[in-house]
LOVODO-543762 format. One record per residue (C-alpha): residue in one letter; x, y, z. Coordinates in steps of 0.001 Angstrom, whole numbers, plus 500000, padded with zeros to 6 digits. Each point is the difference from the previous one (the first is absolute). Layout:
<pts>
AXYZ;...
</pts>
This chain:
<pts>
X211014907701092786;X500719500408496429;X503588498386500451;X498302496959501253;X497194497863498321;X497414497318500858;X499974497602497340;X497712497815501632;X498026499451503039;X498674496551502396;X497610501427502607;X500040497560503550;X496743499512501667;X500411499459503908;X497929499584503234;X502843502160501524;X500735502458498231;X497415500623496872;X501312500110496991;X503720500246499611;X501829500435496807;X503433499026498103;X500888502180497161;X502572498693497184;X501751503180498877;X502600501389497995;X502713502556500911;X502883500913502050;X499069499269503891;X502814502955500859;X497186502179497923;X497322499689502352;X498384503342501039;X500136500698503644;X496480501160500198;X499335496049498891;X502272498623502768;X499802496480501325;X500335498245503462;X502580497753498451;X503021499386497192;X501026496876499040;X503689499286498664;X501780496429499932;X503347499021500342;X502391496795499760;X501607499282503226;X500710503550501512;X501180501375497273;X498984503737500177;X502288501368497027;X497927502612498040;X500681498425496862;X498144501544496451;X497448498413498840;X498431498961503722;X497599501929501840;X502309500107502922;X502244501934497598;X497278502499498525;X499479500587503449;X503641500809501355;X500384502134496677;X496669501990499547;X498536500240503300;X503357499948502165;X498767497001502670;X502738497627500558;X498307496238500717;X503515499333501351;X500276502635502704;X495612499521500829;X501543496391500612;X502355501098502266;X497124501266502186;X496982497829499365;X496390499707501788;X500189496285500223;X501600497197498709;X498227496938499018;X502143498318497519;X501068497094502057;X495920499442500123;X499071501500496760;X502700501360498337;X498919503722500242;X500674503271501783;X498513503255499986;X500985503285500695;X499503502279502369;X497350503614498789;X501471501294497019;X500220504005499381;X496969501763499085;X501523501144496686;X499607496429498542;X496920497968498421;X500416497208502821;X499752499664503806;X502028497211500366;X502309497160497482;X499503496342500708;X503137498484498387;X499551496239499095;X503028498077499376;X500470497014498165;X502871498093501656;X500085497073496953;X498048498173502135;X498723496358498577;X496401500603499240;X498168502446497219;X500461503443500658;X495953500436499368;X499163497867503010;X502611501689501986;X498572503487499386;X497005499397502457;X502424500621502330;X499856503841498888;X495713499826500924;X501241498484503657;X502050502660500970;X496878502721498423;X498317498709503044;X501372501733502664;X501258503162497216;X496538500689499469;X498886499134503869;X496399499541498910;X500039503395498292;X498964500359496100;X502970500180498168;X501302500485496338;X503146498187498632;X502079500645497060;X502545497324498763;X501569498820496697;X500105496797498710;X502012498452502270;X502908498177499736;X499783500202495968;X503002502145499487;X503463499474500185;X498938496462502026;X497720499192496730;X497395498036501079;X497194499918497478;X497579503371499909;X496810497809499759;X500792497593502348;X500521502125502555;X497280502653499101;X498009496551500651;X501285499439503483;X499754503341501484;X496504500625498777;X498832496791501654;X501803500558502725;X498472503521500517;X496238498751499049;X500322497353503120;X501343502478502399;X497615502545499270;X496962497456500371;X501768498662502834;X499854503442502214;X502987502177498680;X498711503779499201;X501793499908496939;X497382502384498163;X502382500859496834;X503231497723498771;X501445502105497128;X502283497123497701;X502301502251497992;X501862498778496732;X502538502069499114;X499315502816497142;X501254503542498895;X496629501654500093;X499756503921498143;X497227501769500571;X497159496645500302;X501663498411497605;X502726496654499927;X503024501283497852;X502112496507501902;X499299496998501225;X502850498263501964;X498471496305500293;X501034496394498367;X496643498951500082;X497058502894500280;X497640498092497882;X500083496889501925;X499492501946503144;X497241501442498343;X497828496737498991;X500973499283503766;X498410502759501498;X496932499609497718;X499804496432501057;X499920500684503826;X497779503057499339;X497275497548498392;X500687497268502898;X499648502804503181;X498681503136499087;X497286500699501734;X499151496972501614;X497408498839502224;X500574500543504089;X498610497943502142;X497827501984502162;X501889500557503419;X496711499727502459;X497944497057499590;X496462500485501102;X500134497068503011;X496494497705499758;X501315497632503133;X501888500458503496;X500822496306499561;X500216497031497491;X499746497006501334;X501310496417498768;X500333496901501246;X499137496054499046;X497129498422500437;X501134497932502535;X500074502799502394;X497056501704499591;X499395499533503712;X502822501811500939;X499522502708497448;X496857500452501356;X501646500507503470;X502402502661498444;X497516501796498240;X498194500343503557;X502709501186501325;X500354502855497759;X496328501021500375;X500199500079503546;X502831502742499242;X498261502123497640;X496435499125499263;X499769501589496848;X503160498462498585;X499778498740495997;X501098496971499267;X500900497896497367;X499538496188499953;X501521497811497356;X497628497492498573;X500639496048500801;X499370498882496366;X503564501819498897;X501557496218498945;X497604499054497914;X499873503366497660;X500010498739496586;X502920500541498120;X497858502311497356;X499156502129502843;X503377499921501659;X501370503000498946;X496762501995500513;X499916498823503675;X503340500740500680;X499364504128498357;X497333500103502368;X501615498908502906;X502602502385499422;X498239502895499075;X498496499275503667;X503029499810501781;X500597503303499005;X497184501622501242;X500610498305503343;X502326501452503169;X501257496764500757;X499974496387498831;X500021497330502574;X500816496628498942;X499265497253503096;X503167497983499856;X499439496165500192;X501105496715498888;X496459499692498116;X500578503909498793;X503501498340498101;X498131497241498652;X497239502275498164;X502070501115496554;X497361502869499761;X500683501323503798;X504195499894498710;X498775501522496760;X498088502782502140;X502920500504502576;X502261500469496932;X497578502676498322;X500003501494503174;X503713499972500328;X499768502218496193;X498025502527501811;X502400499843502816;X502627501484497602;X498196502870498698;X498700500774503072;X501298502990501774;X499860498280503216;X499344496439500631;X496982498472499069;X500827496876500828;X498539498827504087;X500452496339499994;X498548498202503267;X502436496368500607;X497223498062502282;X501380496441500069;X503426498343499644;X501151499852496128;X503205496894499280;X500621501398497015;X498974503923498764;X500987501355497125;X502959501679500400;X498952503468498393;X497154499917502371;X502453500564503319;X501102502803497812;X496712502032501421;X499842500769503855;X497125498346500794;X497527499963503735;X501025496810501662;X496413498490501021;X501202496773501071;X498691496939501049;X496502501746498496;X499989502303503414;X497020502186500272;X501790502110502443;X502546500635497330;X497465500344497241;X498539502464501685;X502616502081500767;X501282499466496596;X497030501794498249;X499467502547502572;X503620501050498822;X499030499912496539;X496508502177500580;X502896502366501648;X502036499821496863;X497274500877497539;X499929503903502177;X503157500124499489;X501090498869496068;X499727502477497158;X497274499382497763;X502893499956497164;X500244496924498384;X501835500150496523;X503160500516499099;X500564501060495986;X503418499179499774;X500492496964502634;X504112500081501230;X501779498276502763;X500728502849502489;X503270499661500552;X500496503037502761;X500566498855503132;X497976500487503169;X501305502491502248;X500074498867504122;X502068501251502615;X500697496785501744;X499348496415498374;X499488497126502645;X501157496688498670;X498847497099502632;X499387496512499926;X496193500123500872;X500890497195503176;X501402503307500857;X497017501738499713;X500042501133503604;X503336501495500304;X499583501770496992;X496396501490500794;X501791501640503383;X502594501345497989;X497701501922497409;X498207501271502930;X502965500978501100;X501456501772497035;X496308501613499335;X499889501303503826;X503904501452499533;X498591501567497012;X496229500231499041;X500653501543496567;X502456496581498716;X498804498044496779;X500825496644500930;X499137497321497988;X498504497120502085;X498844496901497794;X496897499596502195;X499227503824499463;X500993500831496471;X499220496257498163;X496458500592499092;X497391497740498744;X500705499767495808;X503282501472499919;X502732498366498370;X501992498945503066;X502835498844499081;X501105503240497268;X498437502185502780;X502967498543502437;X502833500454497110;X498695503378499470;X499767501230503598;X503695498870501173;X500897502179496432;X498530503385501459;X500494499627503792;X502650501881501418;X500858497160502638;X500047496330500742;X499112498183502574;X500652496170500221;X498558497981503240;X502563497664499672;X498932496533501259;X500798496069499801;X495914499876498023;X501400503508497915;X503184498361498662;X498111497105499026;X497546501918497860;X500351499991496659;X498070503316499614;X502082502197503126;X503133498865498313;X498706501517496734;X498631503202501751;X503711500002502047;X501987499879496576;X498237502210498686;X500404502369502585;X503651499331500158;X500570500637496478;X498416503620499999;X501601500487503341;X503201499023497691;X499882501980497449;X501618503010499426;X497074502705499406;X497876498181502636;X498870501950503100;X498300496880501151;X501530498865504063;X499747496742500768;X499311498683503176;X500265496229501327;X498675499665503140;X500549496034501738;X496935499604502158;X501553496527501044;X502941497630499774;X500340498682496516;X500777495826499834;X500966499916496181;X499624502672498190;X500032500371496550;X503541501894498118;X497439502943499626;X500279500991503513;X504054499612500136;X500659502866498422;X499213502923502153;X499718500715503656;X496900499188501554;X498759501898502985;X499941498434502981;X496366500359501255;X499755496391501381;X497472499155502991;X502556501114502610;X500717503285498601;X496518500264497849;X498210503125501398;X503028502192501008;X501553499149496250;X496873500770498060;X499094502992502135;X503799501501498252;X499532498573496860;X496423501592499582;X501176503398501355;X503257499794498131;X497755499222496716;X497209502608500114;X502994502452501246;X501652499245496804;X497266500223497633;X499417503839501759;X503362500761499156;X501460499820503870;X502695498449501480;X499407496291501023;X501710497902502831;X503573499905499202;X500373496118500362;X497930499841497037;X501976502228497526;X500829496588498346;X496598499363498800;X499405504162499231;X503429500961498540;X500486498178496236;X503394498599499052;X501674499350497055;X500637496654500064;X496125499527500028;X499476501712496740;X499580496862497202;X498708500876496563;X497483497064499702;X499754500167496237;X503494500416499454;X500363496861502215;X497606497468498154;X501966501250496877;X502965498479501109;X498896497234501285;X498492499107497161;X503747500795498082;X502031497819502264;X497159497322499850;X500741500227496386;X503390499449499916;X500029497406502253;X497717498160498029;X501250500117496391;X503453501793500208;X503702498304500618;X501548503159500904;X500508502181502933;X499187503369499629;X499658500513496350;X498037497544497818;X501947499351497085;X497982499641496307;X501209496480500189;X499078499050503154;X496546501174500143;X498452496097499818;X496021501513499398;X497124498185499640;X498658498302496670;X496435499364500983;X500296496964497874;X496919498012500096;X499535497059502567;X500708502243503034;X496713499368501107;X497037497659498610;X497433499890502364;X497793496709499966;X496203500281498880;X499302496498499987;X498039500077503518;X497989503221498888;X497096498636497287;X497818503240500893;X501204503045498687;X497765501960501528;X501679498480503596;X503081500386498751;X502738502237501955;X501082502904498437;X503970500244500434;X500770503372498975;X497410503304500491;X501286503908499479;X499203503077501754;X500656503230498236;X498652503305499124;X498464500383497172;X502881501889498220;X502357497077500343;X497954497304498592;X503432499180497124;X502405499107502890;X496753497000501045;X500611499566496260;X503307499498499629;X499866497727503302;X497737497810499081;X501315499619496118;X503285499293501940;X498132497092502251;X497975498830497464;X503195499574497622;X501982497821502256;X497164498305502269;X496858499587497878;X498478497826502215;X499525502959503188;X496860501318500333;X500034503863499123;X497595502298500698;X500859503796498755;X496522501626500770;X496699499154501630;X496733500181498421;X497805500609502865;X500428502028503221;X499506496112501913;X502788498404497759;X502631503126501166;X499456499488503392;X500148495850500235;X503341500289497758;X501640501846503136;X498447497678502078;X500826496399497800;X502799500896497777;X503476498346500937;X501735503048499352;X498855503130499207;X502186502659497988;X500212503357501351;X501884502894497418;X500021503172502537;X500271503200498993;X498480504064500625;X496845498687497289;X499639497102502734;X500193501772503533;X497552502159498151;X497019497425499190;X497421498940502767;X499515496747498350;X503871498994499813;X500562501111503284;X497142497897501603;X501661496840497582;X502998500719502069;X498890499844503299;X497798497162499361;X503291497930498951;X502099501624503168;X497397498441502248;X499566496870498366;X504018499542500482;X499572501303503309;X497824497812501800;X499317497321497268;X502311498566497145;X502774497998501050;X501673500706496452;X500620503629498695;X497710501250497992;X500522503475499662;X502892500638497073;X500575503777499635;X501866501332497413;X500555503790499673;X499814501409496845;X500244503966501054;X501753501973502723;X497396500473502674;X498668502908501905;X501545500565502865;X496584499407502131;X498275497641500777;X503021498583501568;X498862496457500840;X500166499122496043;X503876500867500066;X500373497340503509;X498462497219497425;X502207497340499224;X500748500251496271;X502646497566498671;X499522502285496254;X500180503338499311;X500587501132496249;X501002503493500660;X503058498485501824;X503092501283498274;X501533496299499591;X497655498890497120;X501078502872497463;X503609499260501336;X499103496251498803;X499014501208496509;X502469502871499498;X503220498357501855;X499713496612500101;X498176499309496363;X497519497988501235;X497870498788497448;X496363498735500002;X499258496532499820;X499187498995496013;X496713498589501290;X498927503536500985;X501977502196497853;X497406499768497342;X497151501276502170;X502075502077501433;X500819502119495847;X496080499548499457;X499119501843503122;X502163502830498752;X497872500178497276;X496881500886502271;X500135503400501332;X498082499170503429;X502107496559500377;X503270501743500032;X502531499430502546;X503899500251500122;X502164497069499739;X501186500360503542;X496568500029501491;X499131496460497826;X503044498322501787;X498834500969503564;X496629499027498888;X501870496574498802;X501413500026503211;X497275499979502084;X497770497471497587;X503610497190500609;X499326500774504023;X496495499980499858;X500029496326497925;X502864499169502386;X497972500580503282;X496715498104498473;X502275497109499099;X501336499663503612;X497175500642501362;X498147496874498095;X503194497601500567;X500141500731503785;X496320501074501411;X499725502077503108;X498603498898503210;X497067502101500679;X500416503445501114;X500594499914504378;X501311503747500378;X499209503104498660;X502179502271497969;X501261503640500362;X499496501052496392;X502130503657500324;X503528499647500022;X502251501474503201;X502622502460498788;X502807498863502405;X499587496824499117;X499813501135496357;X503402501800500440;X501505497041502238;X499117497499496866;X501548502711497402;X503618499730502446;X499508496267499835;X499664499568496412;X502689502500499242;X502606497887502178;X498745496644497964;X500645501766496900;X503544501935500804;X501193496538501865;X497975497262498640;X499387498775503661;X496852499910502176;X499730500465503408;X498515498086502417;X497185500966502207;X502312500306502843;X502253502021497775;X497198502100499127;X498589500392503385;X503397501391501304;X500599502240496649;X497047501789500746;X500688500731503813;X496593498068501482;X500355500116503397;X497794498852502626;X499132503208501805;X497731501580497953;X497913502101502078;X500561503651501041;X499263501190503430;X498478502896501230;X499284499448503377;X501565497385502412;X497903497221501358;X499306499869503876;X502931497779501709;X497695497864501865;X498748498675496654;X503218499587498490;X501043496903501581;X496679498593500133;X499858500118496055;X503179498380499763;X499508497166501975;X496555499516498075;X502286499895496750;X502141497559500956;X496884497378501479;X498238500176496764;X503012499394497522;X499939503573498590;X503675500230500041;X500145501688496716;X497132502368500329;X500128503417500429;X497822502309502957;X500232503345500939;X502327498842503322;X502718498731497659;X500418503097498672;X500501502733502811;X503579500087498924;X499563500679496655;X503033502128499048;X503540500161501146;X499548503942499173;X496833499748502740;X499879497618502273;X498457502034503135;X496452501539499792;X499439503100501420;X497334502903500205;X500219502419497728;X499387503307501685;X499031501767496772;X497392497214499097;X496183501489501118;X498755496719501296;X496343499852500663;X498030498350503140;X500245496886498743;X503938499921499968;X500447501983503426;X498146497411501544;X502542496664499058;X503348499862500704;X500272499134496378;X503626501805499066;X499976501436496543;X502908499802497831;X501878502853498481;X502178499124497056;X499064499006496315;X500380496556499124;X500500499388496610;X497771498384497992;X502361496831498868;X499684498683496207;X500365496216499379;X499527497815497196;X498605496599499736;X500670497448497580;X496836500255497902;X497027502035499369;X497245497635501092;X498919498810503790;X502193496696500966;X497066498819502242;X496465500717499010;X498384496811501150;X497834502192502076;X499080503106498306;X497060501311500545;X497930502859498132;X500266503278502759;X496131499455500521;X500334496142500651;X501080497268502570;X503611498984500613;X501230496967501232;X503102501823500868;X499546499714503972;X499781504019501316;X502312500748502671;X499165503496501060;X495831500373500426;X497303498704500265;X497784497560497953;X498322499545496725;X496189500756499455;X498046497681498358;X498910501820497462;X503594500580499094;X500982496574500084;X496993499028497779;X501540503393497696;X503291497100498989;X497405497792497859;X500072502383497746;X502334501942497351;X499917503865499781;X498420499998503929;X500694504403499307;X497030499915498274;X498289497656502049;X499546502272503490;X498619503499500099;X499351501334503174;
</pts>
C-alpha cells in the first residue's frame, strides 16, 4: 500500500470484538489496492447532489475508477435517510477496493454535522450484520461543504470508539486526509488544517488508546441480595424462607440494619462495597414498603441497584411491592416489580419460586462496557393491547390466536412484562417491531391513559408511509363516551351479541394475514392500506408548530412580513417567583432541572444563562452532584427541560430521566412538567419520542427564516452573551438556534408565571402523554383555516368539518334477530339514546346493507354452527377529526391495570385485587402473573 500511508494509529479495546483499530492515513482513497479491500466506502454529499465534481471523492471516483454514485443511487440497498440520512449500495464489482458505498448526506440540517455523522455508525449495524468489518472514509463533510478538518476528525472518532465498545465489529476504521503519495512518500497535502487535525488525533490517542475493558463475565458470589428496612425484618425473614424452601442451597445476601447511621467518613466506602456486591449478585430484591421509603439508606441502596440495573445485560433489578405505598417514587414504577400485596404469603411464595426459576434461566453476563439505550425494537407477530378489567376476553383470544397458530410471537403483557424490566420502554418498543395491532377496545380501555398511548402509537406506525405495521381495533363492548382517539377509525364490531362468531374471523383473518393468505373479505378494510391514512407525523408537528407561530406573533396571513413579526423581548419582570415563604434552602423547590446527553451540556447553558438573565430569582439546577439528587430533580422539579436528540435516544441514563417525567405527568402532576425541546433531527426509531408533544424544535426551518428573512435581532440583554459564546469553541451555536432557544426560555417563564397566578386543582385524571396523528393532522387543518381566514370554528363546526358520525363500528357478522329488538328496547329504558351497540349498526353502509354468506369464506365449526351471516363487502375505514388533540372527558381514566368507575356494560365484574390495583400509579408494574 505504498500509495496509501498510516500516519497514526488509536487501537480500541472491546469485550466484543478485541481489539479494533482506526488508522489516520494519508493518500488517495481511489488508490487503494484491491488485495487491501474493505467491507465499506464512505463518501458525503449535500442534499442529493451526486455531481462528480473535482476535488470530491465522489468525483475521483466517477473519473479514476469509473463508479457513478449517481446511477448506484438509482438502485440502492436501502434507504435510511429519512431515519439517518444514509444509503448504501447494493455489492459492488469485484474489480474495486470496496464491497459496498454508504453515502451520507448532509441535507443543511440545523445541528453540527459531527453529531450528525453517528448516523453513518447506525446504518454499519445492519452493513456489517454482526460480521467483522473494515471501513474506509474521508474526512467527511470537510470539502466543498467546509466544515472544520479537526472538528470533525473529533466527532467521527468518538463516534466510532462508542460504537465499537458498544457491540459494532468495526475491527479497522481507516480516516483518510487527502495527499498525493509517490512511492511512501507525501509530495501534496490537500487540507486547510492538517496540523490541527494532527494535535487532535494525538489528543484522543492519549485519552483512548488502549484503555481498560471492563471484564464481560463477572465471577457471581450470590444468587440473591437482599434489602429491606428494619422494620420488616419479620417479613424478610418470611421471604428469605421462602426462597430456601425453593432451592436449599441458594446464596443470599442480606443488607445490614445499621445502613442510616453510616458515618459520613465512611459513607462512600459503604456505598463501594455495597456496590461491588450487587454485582456479584443474580438479582437484587428490594422489599417495597412505606418503612422501606422512609430509610434514606434502603432509597440510596435501591438507587445503586438501579446503576447496576443499567449495565446489566439483563435486569438485575427483582423488586417485591408487599404493602400499599400513597406515594412511591415515581422512577421506582419505572421497574416491573412482583406485586406481593397486602404482605400475602401465598404471593410471596410464588413470587420467589419464580425468581429461583429465573436465576436457571439468566445469563451469568452482567456488564456492559459501553452502556446505550437500545433503541431496536422488539419484534412480535401480534401485540394485544387490553384494559386488564378485560383480562378475560383477552386471555381467550391469545389462546385463540396461539391454537390458530402455535408458532405466533404475541406479545401478552402478563407473558412478556417480566420482573425488573423497564415496563413502560419495553411497551413503546414492542408496538415499534410488531407487525400487528390489536386494541380490545372498551369503555375501562378508552379511559386509560396508558391504552390510549399504546393505541396512538400504534396508529401512527400503522400511518406512516414505510410502516408494515396493521392495526386492528376490536370493540369488545358498547362504548358510553369515548375519548376523540377512538373516532377516527372503524372499530370492529365484536360486541357481546356478535362476540365469539366476530373474533373467531378476526383471529383467522389475522394469523391468515400474517402467513401471507387471503383473509375474510369483509375485513379488507382493516388489511388493505389507503392513502388517505398515510400522515407524516414529523412533518405534522412541524407545522403545527409554524401555524402556532404565526398565530401567535404574526399580523399576516400567509406570509409574515419583517414588520409584522411582533417577537418576544424576554424583558425582565415576566416572571419573579416569590421566596419569601421558603427560609430553608435546602427545602426549597427547584423550578427549572435539564435532561441531556452529555454532548449537549451548552444548549443547558445557554438556557439557563437565558433564565437566569431575565428571572434571577428561579431556582436552576443544570447538573446533579449525586446519583440521589438526579433522580429527586425528575421527581420535585416544576419543570424539567428535555433537549432531544440521536446523543439522547442513545444514553441509558437520559432515557430513564425521560420516562420518569412521562409517568410523573401521567398519573401524577396536575401541571406540565415535561418541556422538550429538540435540538437535532431524530432517528427514525424509537417512534414514541417523535408522538411527544414538543411545542420547540430548533431544526424547524422557521427560526433561520426569522434570522435570514425577517432580521430578527437578539434582545440587547442577551446579545452580549450571545458574541462571548462565539468566542468559546464548545459554546458555539448559530444565531437562529439562540432565538428558538429564546423562544422556548419566554414560554417556559410564561407557563411558570400562569401557573403561580392561577394554581391547579389537584390532578383527578390521567394523561395520554403520545400524541394521536389524526388528531395531529385535524389540529394542523384547523390552525391553517385560523390563519388563511382569521376565524375559528366552533366545536360544532369542527365536529361536522371532520365528518364524526355516530356509527362508528364495522360489522362483520350480523347479530341474531331475536336479540335485536331486545337490545333496543334496553337502550331506550336506561337513557342510552346516544350510545352506540353492535344492533345499531347492522345497516352500516348504503353500499351493504344485507349480510350474506360468503360461499368462498372457509368457515370453521364454530361459524357452521350459528346462523351468524357473514358480510361480504369492504367497509371503509372512515377518517374524522376532532377538535383537539387531548381527551374532552377524562374524569375517569384509569391506568389499563387499574379500577374504573366508568360502569362496564358488556362483562362481567371487577376482581378485587384489580380494584385495589386503582390506588396506585404505574399499576403495569404493579401485577405479574
Amino acid at each position: 500500500m505504498s500509495n496509501f500511508l498510516i500516519v497514526d494509529k488509536l487501537v480500541v479495546n472491546t469485550q466484543f470484538s478485541g481489539q479494533c483499530c482506526i488508522e489516520l492515513c494519508q493518500g488517495d482513497i481511489t488508490d487503494l489496492d484491491v488485495k487491501d479491500k474493505v467491507d465499506v466506502i464512505c463518501v458525503s454529499v449535500f442534499g442529493s447532489r451526486y455531481t462528480p465534481l473535482s476535488d470530491t471523492l465522489v468525483g475521483a471516483l466517477h473519473e479514476k475508477l469509473k463508479l457513478s454514485v449517481k446511477l448506484l443511487a438509482r438502485d440502492k440497498a436501502e434507504d435510511l435517510r429519512h431515519a439517518y440520512m444514509c444509503w448504501w449500495s447494493k455489492p459492488l464489482p469485484d474489480h474495486l477496493p470496496y464491497r459496498k458505498l454508504l453515502c451520507f448526506e448532509n441535507r443543511g440540517k440545523v445541528c453540527r454535522p459531527q453529531e450528525l455523522v453517528g448516523n453513518v455508525f447506525r446504518c454499519l449495524v445492519p452493513i456489517l450484520n454482526n460480521e467483522p468489518g473494515t471501513v474506509v472514509t474521508p474526512l467527511l463533510n470537510t470539502g466543498i461543504q467546509g466544515v472544520d478538518e479537526a472538528t470533525m476528525l473529533v466527532g467521527m472518532v468518538e463516534a466510532a470508539i462508542k460504537w465499537m465498545k458498544a457491540g459494532l465489529p468495526l475491527k479497522q476504521l481507516k480516516i483518510v486526509m487527502f495527499a498525493k503519495v509517490v512511492k511512501g512518500k507525501v509530495v501534496q497535502v490537500n487540507m486547510r488544517n492538517l496540523q490541527g487535525v494532527l494535535k487532535s488525533f494525538k489528543e484522543l490517542k492519549e485519552r483512548y488508546n488502549n484503555s481498560d475493558v471492563i471484564p464481560l463475565d463477572v465471577p457471581l458470589e450470590y444468587d440473591i441480595y437482599l434489602s429491606h428496612s428494619p422494620e420488616d425484618d419479620e417479613i424478610a425473614s418470611t421471604v428469605e424462607a421462602r426462597f430456601r424452601a425453593s432451592k436449599p442451597d441458594i446464596r443470599i445476601y442480606k443488607s445490614k440494619h445499621a445502613l442510616d447511621e453510616v458515618a459520613d467518613g465512611q459513607a462512600s466506602f459503604w456505598q463501594e462495597e455495597v456496590f461491588n456486591v450487587m454485582l456479584r449478585s443474580a438479582r437484587v430484591v428490594p422489599i417495597l414498603s412505606a418503612a422501606f421509603l422512609e430509610s434514606k439508606a434502603c432509597v440510596d441502596l435501591y438507587n445503586m441497584a438501579l446503576c447496576c440495573n443499567r449495565r446489566a445485560q439483563r435486569d438485575l433489578l427483582a423488586p417485591l411491592y408487599i404493602e400499599r405505598i400513597e406515594d412511591m417514587p415515581t422512577y421506582m414504577g419505572l421497574v416491573q416489580y412482583l406485586d406481593c400485596s397486602p404482605k400475602d404469603e401465598a404471593k410471596i411464595g410464588e413470587s420467589c419460586r419464580d425468581l429461583v426459576k429465573s436465576l436457571e434461566r439468566d445469563s451469568l453476563k452482567v456488564h456492559s462496557e459501553m452502556v446505550m439505550a437500545d433503541d431496536s425494537p422488539l419484534h412480535y407477530d401480534i401485540f394485544v393491547s387490553y384494559s386488564h378489567q378485560d383480562s378475560r376476553l383477552a386471555v381467550s383470544i391469545v389462546e385463540k390466536l396461539q391454537k390458530l397458530n402455535p408458532k405466533l410471537k404475541i406479545f401478552f403483557d402478563r407473558q412478556e412484562l417480566k420482573v425488573g424490566i423497564a415496563w413502560q420502554r419495553t411497551l413503546y418498543h414492542a408496538i415499534d417491531g410488531c407487525r400487528s395491532f390489536m386494541a380490545l377496545v372498551s369503555n375501562t380501555y378508552t379511559k386509560s391513559a396508558m391504552c390510549i398511548e399504546e393505541f396512538n402509537l400504534a396508529l401512527a406506525k400503522h400511518c406512516s408511509s414505510d410502516s408494515m405495521i396493521r392495526l386492528v381495533p376490536v370493540c369488545i363492548e358498547r362504548l358510553v363516551d369515548s375519548s376523540p382517539e377512538f373516532q377516527q377509525v372503524k372499530l370492529i364490531n365484536a360486541t357481546p351479541c356478535v362476540f365469539d362468531p366476530a373474533v373467531e374471523i378476526i383471529c383467522t383473518s389475522l394469523v391468515d394475514w400474517i402467513a401471507g393468505k387471503d383473509w375474510y373479505p369483509q375485513l379488507d378494510s382493516v388489511f388493505r392500506r389507503r392513502i388517505g391514512m398515510i400522515v407524516d407525523v414529523s412533518e405534522c408537528a412541524a407545522e403545527r408548530r409554524r401555524l402556532q407561530f404565526f398565530l401567535e406573533y404574526g399580523k399576516g396571513n400567509n406570509t409574515l412580513n419583517c414588520e409584522d413579526v411582533e417577537f418576544p423581548t424576554l424583558s425582565k419582570g415576566l416572571y419573579s417567583p416569590d421566596r419569601s415563604i421558603t427560609k430553608n434552602k435546602e427545602n426549597e423547590v427547584c423550578d427549572v432541572a435539564f435532561s441531556c446527553a452529555p454532548k449537549d451540556k451548552l444548549f443547558v447553558t445557554f438556557m439557563a444563562r437565558i433564565l437566569r438573565e431575565v428571572s434571577p430569582g428561579l431556582v436552576i439546577k443544570e447538573t446533579a452532584d449525586t446519583e440521589n439528587e438526579r433522580l429527586a430533580l425528575m421527581e420535585s422539579a416544576r419543570k424539567v427541560v428535555v433537549f432531544l436528540s440521536a446523543n439522547y435516544l442513545e444514553s441509558v441514563e437520559q432515557v430513564e430521566e425521560l420516562h420518569t417525567v412521562l409517568l410523573r405527568q401521567r398519573y401524577r402532576s396536575p401541571t406540565q412538567v415535561l418541556f422538550p425541546v429538540t435540538i437535532h433531527h431524530l432517528p427514525q426509531l424509537p417512534t414514541y419520542f417523535h408522538l411527544v408533544p414538543c411545542d420547540f424544535n430548533l431544526t424547524d426551518p422557521l427560526w433561520l427564516e426569522l434570522f435570514t428573512k425577517h432580521k430578527i435581532a437578539l434582545p440587547p440583554n442577551l446579545e452580549d452573551d450571545w458574541q462571548m459564546s462565539q468566542k468559546n469553541s464548545e459554546l458555539q451555536v448559530e444565531n437562529h438556534v439562540f432565538i428558538g432557544l429564546i423562544a422556548a426560555a419566554h414560554s417556559l417563564l410564561l407557563q411558570l408565571s400562569t401557573e403561580s397566578e392561577h394554581p391547579p386543582s389537584p390532578k383527578t385524571n390521567h394523561q395520554p402523554m403520545l400524541l394521536n396523528v389524526l388528531l395531529l393532522r385535524a389540529k394542523v387543518e384547523r390552525l391553517l383555516k385560523e390563519v388563511n381566514h382569521g376565524a375559528k370554528e366552533d366545536k360544532d363546526e369542527m365536529v361536522n368539518r371532520a365528518g364524526y358520525q355516530e356509527n362508528y363500528l364495522l360489522d362483520v357478522v350480523d347479530p341474531p334477530q331475536e336479540s335485536f329488538s331486545t337490545t333496543l328496547e334496553s337502550q331506550r329504558d336506561e337513557g342510552l339514546g346516544s350510545g352506540t351497540s353492535c344492533h345499531k349498526h347492522v345497516n352500516l353502509s348504503s353500499q351493504d346493507s344485507q349480510g350474506f354468506t360468503n360461499p368462498n369464506v372457509n368457515t370453521n365449526s364454530s361459524l357452521s354452527h350459528t346462523h351468524y351471516p357473514v358480510k361480504e363487502r369492504e367497509v371503509a375505514i372512515d377518517i374524522r377529526r376532532s377538535e383537539d388533540d387531548t381527551p374532552q372527558d377524562e374524569s375517569h381514566i384509569q391506568h389499563r391495570k387499574e379500577g374504573s368507575s366508568v360502569k362496564s356494560t358488556g362483562w362481567g365484574s371487577t376482581s378485587d385485587e384489580e380494584k385495589h390495583t386503582a390506588n396506585r400509579i404505574s399499576s403495569r408494574s404493579c401485577m405479574l402473573v
